[in-house]
N, C-alpha and C positions, 0 to 999 in steps of 0.2 A: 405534622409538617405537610404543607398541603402548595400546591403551586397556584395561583391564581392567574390568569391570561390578563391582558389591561390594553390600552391602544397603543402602552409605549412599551408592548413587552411581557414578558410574565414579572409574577412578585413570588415572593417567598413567604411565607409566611410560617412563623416557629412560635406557638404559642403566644407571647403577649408581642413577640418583636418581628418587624415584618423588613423583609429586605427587598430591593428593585432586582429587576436581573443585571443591570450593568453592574451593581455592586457586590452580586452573588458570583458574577462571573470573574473580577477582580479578583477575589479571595479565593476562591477554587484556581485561577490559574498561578497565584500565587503558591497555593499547595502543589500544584502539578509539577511548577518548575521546578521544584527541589527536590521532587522527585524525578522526572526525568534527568534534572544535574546529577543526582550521587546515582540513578540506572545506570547515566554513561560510565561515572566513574568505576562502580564495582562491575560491569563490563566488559570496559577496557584493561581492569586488573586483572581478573578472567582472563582474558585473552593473553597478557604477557606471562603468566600463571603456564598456562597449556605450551605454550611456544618454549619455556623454561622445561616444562617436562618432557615433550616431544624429542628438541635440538640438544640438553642439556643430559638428558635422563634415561631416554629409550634410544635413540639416535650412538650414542657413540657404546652402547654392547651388540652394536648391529657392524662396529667394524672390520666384520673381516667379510663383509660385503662390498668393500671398498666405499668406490663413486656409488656403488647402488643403496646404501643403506639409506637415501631419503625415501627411495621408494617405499617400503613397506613400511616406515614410519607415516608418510603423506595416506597409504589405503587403509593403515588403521585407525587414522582421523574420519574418514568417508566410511567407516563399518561401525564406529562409537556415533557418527552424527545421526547413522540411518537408523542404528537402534533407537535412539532418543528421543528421533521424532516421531516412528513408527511407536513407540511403547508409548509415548505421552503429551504430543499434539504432534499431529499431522501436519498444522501453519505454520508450523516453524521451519516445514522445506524449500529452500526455494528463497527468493530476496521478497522480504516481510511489506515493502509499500505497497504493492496490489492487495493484498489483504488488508489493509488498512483503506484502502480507497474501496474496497465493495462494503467494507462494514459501515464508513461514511456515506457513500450513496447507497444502500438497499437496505440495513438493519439500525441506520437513524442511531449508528456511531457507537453501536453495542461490541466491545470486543470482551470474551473473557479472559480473566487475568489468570487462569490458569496455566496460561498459555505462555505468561512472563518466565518464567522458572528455564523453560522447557526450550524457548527462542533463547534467552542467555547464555546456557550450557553448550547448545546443540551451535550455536551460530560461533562462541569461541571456541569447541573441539575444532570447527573448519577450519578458521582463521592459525588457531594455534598451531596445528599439525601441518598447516602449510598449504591448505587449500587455499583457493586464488577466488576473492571476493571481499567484497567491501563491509564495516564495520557500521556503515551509515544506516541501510534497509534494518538489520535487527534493533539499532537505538532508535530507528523510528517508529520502529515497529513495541520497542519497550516502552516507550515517552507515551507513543498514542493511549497503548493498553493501560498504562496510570491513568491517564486522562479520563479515558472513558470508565474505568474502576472509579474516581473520586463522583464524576456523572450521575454513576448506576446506587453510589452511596447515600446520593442526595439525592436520588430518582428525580432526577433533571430531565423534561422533558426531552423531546431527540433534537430539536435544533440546538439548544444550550448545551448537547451533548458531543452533539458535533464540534463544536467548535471547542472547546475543552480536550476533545480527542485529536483536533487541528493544534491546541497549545503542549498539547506532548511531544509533539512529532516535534517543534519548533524548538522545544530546549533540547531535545537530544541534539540536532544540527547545532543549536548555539552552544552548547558546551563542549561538544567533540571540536568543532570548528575553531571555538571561540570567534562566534561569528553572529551577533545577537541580532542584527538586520539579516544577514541572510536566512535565517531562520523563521524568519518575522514571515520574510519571501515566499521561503519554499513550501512553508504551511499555507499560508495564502493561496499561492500560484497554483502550488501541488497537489494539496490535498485538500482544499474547498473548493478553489476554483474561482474565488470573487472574493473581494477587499471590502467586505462589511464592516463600516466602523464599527459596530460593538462586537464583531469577533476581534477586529483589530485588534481593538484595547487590549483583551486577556491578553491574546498572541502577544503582543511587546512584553508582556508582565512577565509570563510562560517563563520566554524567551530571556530576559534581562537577569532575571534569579539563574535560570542554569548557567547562563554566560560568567556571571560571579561565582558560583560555585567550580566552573572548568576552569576558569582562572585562575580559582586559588590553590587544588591541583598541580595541574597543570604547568600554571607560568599563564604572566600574561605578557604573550609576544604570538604575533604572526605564526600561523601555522606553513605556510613556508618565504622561505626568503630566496630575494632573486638581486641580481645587480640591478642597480639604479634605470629605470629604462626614463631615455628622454627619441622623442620625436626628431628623426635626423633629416627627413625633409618628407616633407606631402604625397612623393610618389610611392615611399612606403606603404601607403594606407592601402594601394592596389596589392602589394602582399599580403595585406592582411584579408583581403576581400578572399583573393587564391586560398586562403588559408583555411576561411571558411569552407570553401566548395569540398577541401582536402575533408577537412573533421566532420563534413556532411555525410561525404561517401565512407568515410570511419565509422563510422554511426551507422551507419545503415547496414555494412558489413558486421557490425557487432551483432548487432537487434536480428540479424537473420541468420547468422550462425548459432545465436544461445536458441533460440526456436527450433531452428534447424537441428540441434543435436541432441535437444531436448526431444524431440521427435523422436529419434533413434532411439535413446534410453530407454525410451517410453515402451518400446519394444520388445525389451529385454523383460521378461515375466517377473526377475527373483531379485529385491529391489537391494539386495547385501553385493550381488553381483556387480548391478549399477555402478555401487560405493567401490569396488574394486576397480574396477575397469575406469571409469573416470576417474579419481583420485589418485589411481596407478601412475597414468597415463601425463596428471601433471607432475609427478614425480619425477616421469623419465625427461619428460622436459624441464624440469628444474636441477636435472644434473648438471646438466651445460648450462641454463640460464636461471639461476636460483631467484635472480631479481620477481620471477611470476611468484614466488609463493606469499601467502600473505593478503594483507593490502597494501604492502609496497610503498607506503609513503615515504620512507625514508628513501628509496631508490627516487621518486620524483625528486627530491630536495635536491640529490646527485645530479639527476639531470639539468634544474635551474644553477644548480653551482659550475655547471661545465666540467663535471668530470667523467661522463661517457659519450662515448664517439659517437658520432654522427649516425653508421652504419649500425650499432650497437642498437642505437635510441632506436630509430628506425624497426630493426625488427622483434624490440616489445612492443612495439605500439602492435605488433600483430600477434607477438604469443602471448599476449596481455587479456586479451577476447577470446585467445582459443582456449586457454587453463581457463580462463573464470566460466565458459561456458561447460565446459568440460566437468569441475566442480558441480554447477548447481546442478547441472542435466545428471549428474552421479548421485544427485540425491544430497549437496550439502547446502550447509544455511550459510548465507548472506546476502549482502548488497552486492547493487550493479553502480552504484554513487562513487563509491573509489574507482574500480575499473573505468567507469566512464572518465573523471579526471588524470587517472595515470595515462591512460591512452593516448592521449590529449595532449599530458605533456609530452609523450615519448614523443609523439606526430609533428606535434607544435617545436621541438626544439632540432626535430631532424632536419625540420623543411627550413628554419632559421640558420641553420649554421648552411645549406645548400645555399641560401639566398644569398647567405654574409659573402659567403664565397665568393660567390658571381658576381656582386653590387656592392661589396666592403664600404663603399664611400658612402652609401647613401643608406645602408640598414642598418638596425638596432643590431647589442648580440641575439644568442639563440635562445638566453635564457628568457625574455620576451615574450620570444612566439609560443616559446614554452607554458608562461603562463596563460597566454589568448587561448592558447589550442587546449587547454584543460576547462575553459568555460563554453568555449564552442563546440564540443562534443559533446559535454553534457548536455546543452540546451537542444543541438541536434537529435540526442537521446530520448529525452524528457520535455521538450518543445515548453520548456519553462525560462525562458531569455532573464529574466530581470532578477531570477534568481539564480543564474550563472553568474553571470555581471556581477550582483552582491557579495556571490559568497567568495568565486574568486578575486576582489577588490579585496575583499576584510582578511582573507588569507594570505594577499600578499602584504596589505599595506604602503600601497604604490598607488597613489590617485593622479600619477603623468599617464598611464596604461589605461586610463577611460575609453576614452577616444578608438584606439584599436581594438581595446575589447569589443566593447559598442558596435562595431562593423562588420568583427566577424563572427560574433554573435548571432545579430541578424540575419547575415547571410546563411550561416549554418543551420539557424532554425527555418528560415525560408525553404531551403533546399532540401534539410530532413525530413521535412512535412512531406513535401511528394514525394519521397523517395519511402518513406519508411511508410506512412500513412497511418501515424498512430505515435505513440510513445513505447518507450521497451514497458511501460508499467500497465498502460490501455487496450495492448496486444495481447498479455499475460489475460484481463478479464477477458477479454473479444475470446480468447480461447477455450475462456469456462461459459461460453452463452451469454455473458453479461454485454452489453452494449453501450461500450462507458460514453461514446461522445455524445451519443442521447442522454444520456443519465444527468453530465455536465452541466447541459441547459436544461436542465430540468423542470417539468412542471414535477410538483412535489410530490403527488401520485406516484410517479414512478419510483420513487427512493424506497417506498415500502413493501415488501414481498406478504404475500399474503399469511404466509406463514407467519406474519407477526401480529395479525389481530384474527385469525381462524378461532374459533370457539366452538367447545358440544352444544349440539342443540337441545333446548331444553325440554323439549319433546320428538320421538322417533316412532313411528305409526308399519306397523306391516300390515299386507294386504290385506289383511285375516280381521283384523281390527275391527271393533265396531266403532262406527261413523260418531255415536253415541259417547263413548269412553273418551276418543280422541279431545272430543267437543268439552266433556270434564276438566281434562287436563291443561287444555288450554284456556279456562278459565283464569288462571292463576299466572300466566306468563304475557309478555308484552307482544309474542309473538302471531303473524297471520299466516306463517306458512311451513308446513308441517314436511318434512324429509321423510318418505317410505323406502324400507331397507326389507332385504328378504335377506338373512345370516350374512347379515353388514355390506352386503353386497350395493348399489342403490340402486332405486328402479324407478323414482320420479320424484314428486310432491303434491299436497294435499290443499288446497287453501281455503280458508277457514268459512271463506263466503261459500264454498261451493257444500263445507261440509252442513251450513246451516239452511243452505235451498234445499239440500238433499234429505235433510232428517224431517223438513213440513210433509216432505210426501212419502218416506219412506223410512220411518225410524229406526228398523232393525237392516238398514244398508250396512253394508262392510265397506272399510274404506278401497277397497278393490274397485268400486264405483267410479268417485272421484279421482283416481290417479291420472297427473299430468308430465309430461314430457317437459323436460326442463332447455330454455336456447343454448344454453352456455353452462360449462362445467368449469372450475378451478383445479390447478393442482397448486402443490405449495412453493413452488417453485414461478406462479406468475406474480407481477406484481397487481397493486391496486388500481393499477390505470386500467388494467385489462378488466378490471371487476369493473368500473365505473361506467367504463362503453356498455358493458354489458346490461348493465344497470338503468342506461338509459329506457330502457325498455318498460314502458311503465309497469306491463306484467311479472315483471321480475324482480323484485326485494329483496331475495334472498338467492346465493347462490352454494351449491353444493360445493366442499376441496376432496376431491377424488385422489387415490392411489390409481396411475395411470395403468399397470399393469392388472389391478384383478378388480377393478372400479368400487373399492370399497371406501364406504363414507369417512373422512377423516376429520370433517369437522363443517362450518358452515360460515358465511361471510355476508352480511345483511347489509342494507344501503343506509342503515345509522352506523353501523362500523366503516365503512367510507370515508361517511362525513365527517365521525371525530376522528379518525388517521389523516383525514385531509386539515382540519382546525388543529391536532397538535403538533403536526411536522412541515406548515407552513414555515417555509423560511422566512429570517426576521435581519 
């Protein structure tokens, strides 16, 4: 099985039968989707599984603790998720799409699937025992990792890898959602970043198989339902502008508290401690407001149905940010996709029923703004508009709600944008070194860290060496430039022209002679763009990857490894 490149793409080729890459990509995204459909489903059964053992099973022999017995039920979800992750992937802490997005731009869409097992368990202990976060980040984070697993099986190049790892993430959103456009979206919007027809394609395919498969599940109906909204006159639309501004500064008070407390945690040395003290913490706050624990959807449905107060709604739109931040910064797994929706609604249906109040004749009800204000904070979030708009459209099943969506949509990601100056998921990478809004527009160079085409050299010379031997050895290699090491340490390099002026005059030279000072070092942590400037340099071909701490040679990076990292992970 061998991939061939072509002007329309790569081919496949399988002994006597050869396939295009649109048609490789079809059929793999067809496998993904149904794998990402039955990921979400056994999941989500996971997750009602743990919420039955938690509330059902360890919960009521805790009652002679009274109101307090969610507490130590809720800390020993945050002590079972930190073992989990701590004993058998570390990427499963924390809400799974910024992982997913550094393996699409920097490792060319390599995720390992080890890591499935370990994001399912760890991401429903949180959810189940009552931590506060969303179910969306881990099924995106399981769809990708198929994705990319079906990829690595057909050793697909990295762009056809990419976008395979983009149609995982797409049926997990379509089939938790039942939402098969917005899925389509949020892969697109979210995690490519550009609407390539031929990622398209797979994407819809991805997408359409999980949608059928959560549907048959599931039920196929609206993931929530709201009373009928109709437009009561034109000067509403300024509410809805308001509204935006509202779920702008929501968003932005989110994004800087999970940071912000993340901070703090970070501080605390003994990471079981973390799991105590945050997950405690939203226990004690879900004595009095049980609605945070969770992902709470069924509390939004409440609030689109009109059956909590105004004052109520109002302040989970705030203890809705503080338990989920609380949660992740403690050390648990999930998403920030629900909390950003519930928030939303809570915000969106407080300020509706204030408005109704005020202007009765001329506004919607609250359940309305409810819905707007659950895609306006997302997009404020996540500065993904058009896949707010979609998924909350396919969730309600209301297409008179365009219009208002539409408005303060854009208003909220206008306003997020400067206030937040990132996304909650682009902030997460900015905080590991990564610099996602370059990576975005990417020249393709950048998507590749060196670490993924570093190599031993096929020859390594110490100063002792004779000029002679060096000169044998590389007889037999493609290579002109030789790395000298004294006990792995590195001390320069050799080049091959110098070592053969050197042996006319002086045959029994050691390469102690010829050693030269090299411009530029790697370490495995830069990417290939940095080699390539470097490389501009005509005397330099080959660059060293150093351990930056005790400068020993870890491998080497040639200007033909460049060029095929730059020829196979051109984008298509």
């Amino acid at each position: 099985m061998r991939y061939i490149e072509t002007d329309r793409g790569y081919r496949l080729d399988i002994g006597r039968f050869s396939l295009s890459q649109s048609t490789f990509l079809l059929i793999a995204a067809f496998v993904v989707g149904i794998g990402g459909g039955y990921g979400t489903v056994l999941f989500r059964a996971m997750i009602y599984g743990e919420t039955r053992l938690a509330f059902y099973v360890i919960a009521p022999r805790l009652h002679a603790l009274g109101w307090f017995d969610v507490v130590p039920v809720v800390a020993l979800g945050g002590l079972l998720t930190v073992f989990i992750t701590q004993r058998f992937a570390k990427e499963a802490q924390g809400h799974g799409t910024p992982h997913v997005l550094e393996a699409v731009a920097l490792r060319g869409g390599i995720l390992h699937p080890r890591g499935i097992l370990a994001t399912t368990v760890a991401a429903a202990t949180t959810l189940g025992f009552g931590g506060s976060a969303g179910r969306e980040g881990p099924i995106i984070q399981i769809g990708a990792t198929i994705g990319s697993f079906v990829g690595q099986l057909a050793k697909a190049p990295a762009p056809m890898l990419r976008s395979l790892v983009a149609c995982g993430a797409a049926a997990g959103i379509s089939a938790t959602f039942n939402a098969p456009i917005g899925g389509v979206f949020f892969a697109s919007e979210v995690i490519l970043g550009n609407f390539a027809p031929r990622q398209f394609a797979s994407i819809v395919v991805s997408s359409v198989v999980a949608a059928i498969i959560g549907r048959s599940v599931f039920g196929d109906h609206p993931s929530f339902s709201a009373q009928a909204f109709h437009l009561v006159s034109p000067l509403e639309l300024l509410l809805y502008v308001l509204l935006g501004v509202f779920a702008a500064a929501w968003a932005w008070g989110f994004v800087r508290l999970l940071y912000a407390l993340e901070d703090v945690f970070r501080r605390i040395g003994r990471v079981y401690v973390r799991a105590l003290i945050g997950f405690g913490l939203v226990g004690f706050i879900g004595i009095a407001f049980p609605q945070v624990f969770g992902v709470g959807y069924p509390n939004v449905q409440a609030v689109l149905a009109s059956h909590v107060p105004a004052w109520h709604a109002f302040l989970l739109s705030v203890l809705k940010p503080v338990a989920t931040s609380l949660t992740l910064g403690g050390g648990g797994s999930g998403g920030v996709f629900a909390p950003s929706l519930y928030t939303g609604a809570m915000l969106g249906d407080a300020f509706g029923r204030i408005v109704h109040q005020m202007f009765p004749a001329w506004t919607a009800t609250a359940a309305a703004y409810g819905l707007v204000g659950m895609a306006a904070v997302f997009a404020a979030t996540s500065e993904a508009p058009i896949t707010a708009i979609m998924i909350v459209f396919e969730m309600s099943n209301d297409y008179t709600i365009i219009l208002p969506l539409m408005i303060s949509v854009v208003v909220a990601t206008l306003i997020g944008r400067r206030l937040i100056g990132g996304t909650i998921d682009s902030i997460a990478l900015t905080r590991r070194g990564i610099d996602w809004e370059r990576l975005r527009a990417a020249r393709p160079l950048t998507r590749v860290r060196v670490t993924m085409v570093e190599h031993p050299p096929q020859v390594v010379a110490t100063p002792d060496d004779m000029l002679a031997d060096v000169a044998a050895k590389l007889e037999d290699t493609p290579e002109f430039v030789v790395p000298v090491c004294r006990d792995g340490r590195f001390l320069g390099v050799v080049l091959a022209s110098d070592i053969a002026a050197e042996l006319v005059s002086t045959p029994l030279a050691t390469v102690a002679r010829c050693i030269r000072p090299v411009s530029s070092t790697l370490e495995r942590t830069d990417t290939l763009e940095q080699a390539a400037v470097a490389m501009a340099d005509p005397q330099t071909p080959m660059l060293p990857v150093l351990e930056r701490e005790t400068g020993k040679l870890l491998g080497i990076v040639t200007r033909r490894d460049v060029l095929n990292a730059y020829r196979d992970r051109v984008s298509f």
